[in-house]
C-alpha positions as CSV (number, residue, x, y, z in Angstrom):
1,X,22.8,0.5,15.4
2,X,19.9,0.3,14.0
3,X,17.1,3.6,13.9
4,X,14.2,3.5,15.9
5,X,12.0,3.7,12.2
6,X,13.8,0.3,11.2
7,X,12.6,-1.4,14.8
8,X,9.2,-0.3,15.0
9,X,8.0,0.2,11.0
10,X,10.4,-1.7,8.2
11,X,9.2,-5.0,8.5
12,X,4.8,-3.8,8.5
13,X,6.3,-1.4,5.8
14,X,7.4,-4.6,3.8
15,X,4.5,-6.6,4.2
16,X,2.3,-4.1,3.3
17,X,0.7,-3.9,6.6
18,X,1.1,-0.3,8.1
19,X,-1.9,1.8,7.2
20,X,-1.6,4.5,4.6
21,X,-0.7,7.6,7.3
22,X,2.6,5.4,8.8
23,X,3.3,4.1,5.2
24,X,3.4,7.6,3.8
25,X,5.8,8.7,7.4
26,X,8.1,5.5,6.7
27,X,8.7,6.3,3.2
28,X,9.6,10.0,4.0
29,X,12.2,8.5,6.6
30,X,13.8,6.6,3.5
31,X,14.5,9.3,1.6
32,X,16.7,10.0,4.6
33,X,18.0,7.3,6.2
34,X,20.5,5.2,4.2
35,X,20.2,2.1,6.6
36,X,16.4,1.4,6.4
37,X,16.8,1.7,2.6
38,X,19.8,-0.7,2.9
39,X,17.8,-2.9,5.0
40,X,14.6,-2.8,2.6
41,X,17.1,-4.0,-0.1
42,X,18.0,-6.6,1.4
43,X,14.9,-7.7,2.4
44,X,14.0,-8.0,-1.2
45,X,16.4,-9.5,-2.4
46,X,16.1,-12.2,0.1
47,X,12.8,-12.8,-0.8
48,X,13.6,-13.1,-4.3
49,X,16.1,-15.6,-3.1
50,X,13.3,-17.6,-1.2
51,X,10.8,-17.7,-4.1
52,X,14.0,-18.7,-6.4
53,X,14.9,-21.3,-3.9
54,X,11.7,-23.2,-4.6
55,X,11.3,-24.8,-1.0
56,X,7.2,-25.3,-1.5
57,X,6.3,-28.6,-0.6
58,X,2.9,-29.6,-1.6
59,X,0.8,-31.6,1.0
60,X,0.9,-35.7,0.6
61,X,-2.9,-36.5,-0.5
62,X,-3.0,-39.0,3.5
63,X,-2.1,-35.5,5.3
64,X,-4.9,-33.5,3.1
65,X,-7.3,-36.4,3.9
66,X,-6.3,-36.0,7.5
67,X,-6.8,-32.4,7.4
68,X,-10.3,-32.2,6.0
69,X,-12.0,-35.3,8.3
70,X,-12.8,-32.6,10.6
71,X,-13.2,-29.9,9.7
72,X,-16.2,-31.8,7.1
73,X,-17.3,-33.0,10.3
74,X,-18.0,-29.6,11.5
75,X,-18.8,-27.6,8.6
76,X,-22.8,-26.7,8.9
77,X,-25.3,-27.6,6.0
78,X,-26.1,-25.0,5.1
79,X,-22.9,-23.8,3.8
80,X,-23.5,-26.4,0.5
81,X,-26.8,-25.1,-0.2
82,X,-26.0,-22.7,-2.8
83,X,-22.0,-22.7,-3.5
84,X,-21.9,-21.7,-7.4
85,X,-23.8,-18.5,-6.4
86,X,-21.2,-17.2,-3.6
87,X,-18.6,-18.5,-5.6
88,X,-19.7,-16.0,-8.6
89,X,-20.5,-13.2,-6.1
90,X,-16.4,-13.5,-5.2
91,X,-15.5,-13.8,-8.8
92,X,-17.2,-10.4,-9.8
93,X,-16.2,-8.9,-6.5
94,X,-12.6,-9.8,-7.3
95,X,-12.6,-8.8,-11.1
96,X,-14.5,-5.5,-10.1
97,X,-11.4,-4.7,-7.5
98,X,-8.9,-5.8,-10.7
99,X,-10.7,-3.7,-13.2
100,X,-10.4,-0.3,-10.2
101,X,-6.9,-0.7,-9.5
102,X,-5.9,-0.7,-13.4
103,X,-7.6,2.1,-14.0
104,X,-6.2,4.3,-11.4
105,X,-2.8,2.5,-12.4
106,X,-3.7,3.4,-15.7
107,X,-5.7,6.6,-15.2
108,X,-4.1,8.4,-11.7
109,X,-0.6,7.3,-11.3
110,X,1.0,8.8,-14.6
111,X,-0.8,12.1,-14.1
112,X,1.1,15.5,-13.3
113,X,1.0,15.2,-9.6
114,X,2.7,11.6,-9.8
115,X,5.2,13.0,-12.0
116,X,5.9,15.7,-9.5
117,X,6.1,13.3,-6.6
118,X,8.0,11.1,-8.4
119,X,10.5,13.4,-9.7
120,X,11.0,14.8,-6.0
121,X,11.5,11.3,-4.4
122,X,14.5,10.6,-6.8
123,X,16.0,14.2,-6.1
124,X,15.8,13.4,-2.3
125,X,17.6,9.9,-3.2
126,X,19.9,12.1,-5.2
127,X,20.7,14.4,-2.1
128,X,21.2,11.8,0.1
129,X,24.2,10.0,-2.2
130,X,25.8,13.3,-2.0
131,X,26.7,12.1,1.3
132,X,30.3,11.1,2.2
133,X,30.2,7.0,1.6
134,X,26.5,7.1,-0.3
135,X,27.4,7.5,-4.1
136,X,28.6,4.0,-5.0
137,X,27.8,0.7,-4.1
138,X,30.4,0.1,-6.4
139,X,33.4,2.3,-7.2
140,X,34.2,1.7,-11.2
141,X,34.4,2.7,-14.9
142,X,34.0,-0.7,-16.3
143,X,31.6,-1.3,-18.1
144,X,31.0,-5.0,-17.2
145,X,31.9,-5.0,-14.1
146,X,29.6,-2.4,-13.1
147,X,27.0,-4.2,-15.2
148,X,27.3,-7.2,-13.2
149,X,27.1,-5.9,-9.9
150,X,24.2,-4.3,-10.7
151,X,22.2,-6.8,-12.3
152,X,22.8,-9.3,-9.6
153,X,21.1,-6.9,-7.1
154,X,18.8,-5.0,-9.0
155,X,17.5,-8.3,-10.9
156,X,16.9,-6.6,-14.5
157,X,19.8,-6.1,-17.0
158,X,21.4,-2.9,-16.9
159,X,22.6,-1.0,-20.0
160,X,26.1,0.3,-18.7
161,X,28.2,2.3,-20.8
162,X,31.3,4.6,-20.1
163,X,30.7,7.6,-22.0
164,X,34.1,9.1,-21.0
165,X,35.4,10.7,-24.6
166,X,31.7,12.4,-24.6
167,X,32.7,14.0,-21.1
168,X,30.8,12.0,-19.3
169,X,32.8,9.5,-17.2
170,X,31.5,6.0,-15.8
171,X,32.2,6.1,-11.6
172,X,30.1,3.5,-10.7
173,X,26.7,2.2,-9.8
174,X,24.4,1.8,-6.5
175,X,20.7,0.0,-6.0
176,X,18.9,2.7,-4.2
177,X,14.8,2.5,-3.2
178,X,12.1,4.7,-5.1
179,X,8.6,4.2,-4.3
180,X,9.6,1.6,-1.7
181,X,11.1,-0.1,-4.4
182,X,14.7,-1.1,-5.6
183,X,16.1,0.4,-8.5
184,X,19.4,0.4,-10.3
185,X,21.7,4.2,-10.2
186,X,24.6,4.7,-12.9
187,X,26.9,7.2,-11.3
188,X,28.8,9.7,-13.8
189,X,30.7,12.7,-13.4
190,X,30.7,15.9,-15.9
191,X,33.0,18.5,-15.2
192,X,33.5,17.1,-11.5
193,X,29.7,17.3,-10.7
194,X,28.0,13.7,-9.8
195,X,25.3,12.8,-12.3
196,X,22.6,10.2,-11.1
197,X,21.2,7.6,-13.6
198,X,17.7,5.7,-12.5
199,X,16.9,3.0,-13.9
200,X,13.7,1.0,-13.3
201,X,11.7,-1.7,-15.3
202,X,8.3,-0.5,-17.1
203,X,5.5,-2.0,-18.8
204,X,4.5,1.6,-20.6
205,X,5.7,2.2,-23.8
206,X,8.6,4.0,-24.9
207,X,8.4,8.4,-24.2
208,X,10.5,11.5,-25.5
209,X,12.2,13.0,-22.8
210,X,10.6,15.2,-20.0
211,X,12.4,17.9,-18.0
212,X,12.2,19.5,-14.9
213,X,13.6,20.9,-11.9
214,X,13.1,20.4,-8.3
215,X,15.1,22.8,-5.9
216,X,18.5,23.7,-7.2
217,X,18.6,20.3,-9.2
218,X,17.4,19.1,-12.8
219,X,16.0,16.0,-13.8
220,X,15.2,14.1,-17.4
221,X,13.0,11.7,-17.7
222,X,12.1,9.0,-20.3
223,X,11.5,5.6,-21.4
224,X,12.9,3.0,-23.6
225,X,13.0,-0.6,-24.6
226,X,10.8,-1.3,-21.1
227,X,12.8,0.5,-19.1
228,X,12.4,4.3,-17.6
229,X,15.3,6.5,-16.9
230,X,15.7,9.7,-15.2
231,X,19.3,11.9,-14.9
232,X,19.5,13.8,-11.7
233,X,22.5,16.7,-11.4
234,X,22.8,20.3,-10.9
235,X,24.8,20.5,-14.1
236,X,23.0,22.3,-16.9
237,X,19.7,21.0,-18.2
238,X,21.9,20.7,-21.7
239,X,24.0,18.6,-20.4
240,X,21.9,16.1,-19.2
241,X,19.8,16.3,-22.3
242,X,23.3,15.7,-23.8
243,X,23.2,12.3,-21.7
244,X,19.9,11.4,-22.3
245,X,20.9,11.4,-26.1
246,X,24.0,9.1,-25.6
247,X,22.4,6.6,-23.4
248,X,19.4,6.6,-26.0
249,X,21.7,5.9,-28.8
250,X,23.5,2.8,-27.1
251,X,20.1,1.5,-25.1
């Protein structure tokens, strides 16, 4: 059955049509509720799968003809007068927006506090695969079969490797949702405790590894080859720096 959140707020959620207050509640629900983040998956992978599909049909020239009669007919004179000045007021209206948004991209959403958000959101997603049924969308230690899984939901290639003589062993892999978005989770195991992998496409360039710690869990964060990682366990801090260092060497 589905949750009252996944009636009333998914679908605005996805189209980016809920105001910032019920955005902000819906994505605190995710980091709860397995089903909406199941169902926010899928929804984007079916769009994918739309825009893939290539089912645009552009307009015959008779129907744009038939289209435009009236509306010419209506149009006021006015609206001719002065076109190429309006049409330069929109251009620097819309290249001032561009130019804002990279630079808070650029400027505000790599600071501290987005670090610490960040790093929160992902312990939360790593809480909730603690729960029975949550870990794996897919239960193995092969390496290509894991790999392929993954890559056909998460839509990036996924480095996968089984670092089982090292002590850490391959389990399996999940797409879970950060930041509203999907992302791609290598599951190991050291000394029976589950270790969660995160792996997400980046445009930034590659980082040394950051740690921290959020409740009783520890995290490591970095980026390489256009891709950011971040290992979330309550195992040492050593050993997931251990981690870091393997999956480095074979990225």
């Amino acid at each position: 059955m589905r949750c009252d959140f996944a009636h009333s707020l998914l679908q605005g959620y996805f189209d980016g049509e809920l105001s910032g207050r019920r955005a902000a509640e819906f994505e605190r629900h995710l980091r709860h509720c397995a089903h909406c983040a199941t169902e926010l998956v899928d929804l984007d992978l079916l769009r994918d799968r739309l825009q893939l599909a290539q089912l645009y049909e552009p307009a015959t020239a008779a129907l744009r003809r038939k289209i435009n009669a009236p509306l010419h007919a209506i149009a006021p004179t006015t609206a001719v007068l002065r076109p190429l000045v309006w049409h330069w007021l929109a251009a620097a209206a819309a290249l001032l927006f561009v130019a804002t948004l990279l630079w808070r991209v650029g400027h505000g959403l790599r600071g501290d506090d987005y670090q610490a958000e960040l790093a929160g959101e992902i312990v939360d997603a790593h809480v909730r695969s603690l729960q029975p049924g949550q870990m794996n969308g897919i239960s193995s230690n092969d390496e290509r079969v894991v790999a392929g899984w993954l890559e056909g939901r998460a839509r990036f290639a996924v480095p996968v490797r089984n670092f089982t003589n090292d002590g850490f062993a391959l389990q399996g892999g999940r797409v879970d949702v950060i930041e509203g978005h999907a992302v791609a989770v290598l599951v190991y195991e050291r000394n029976g405790r589950p270790i969660n992998v995160f792996i997400w496409p980046t445009r930034e360039r590659d980082s040394p590894p950051r740690t921290g710690s959020w409740q009783s869990f520890r995290w490591v964060d970095w980026r390489k080859g256009k891709k950011e990682f971040c290992a979330v366990s309550d195992v040492d801090l050593a050993d997931l720096e251990h981690l870091h260092q393997l999956i480095n060497s074979s990225a």
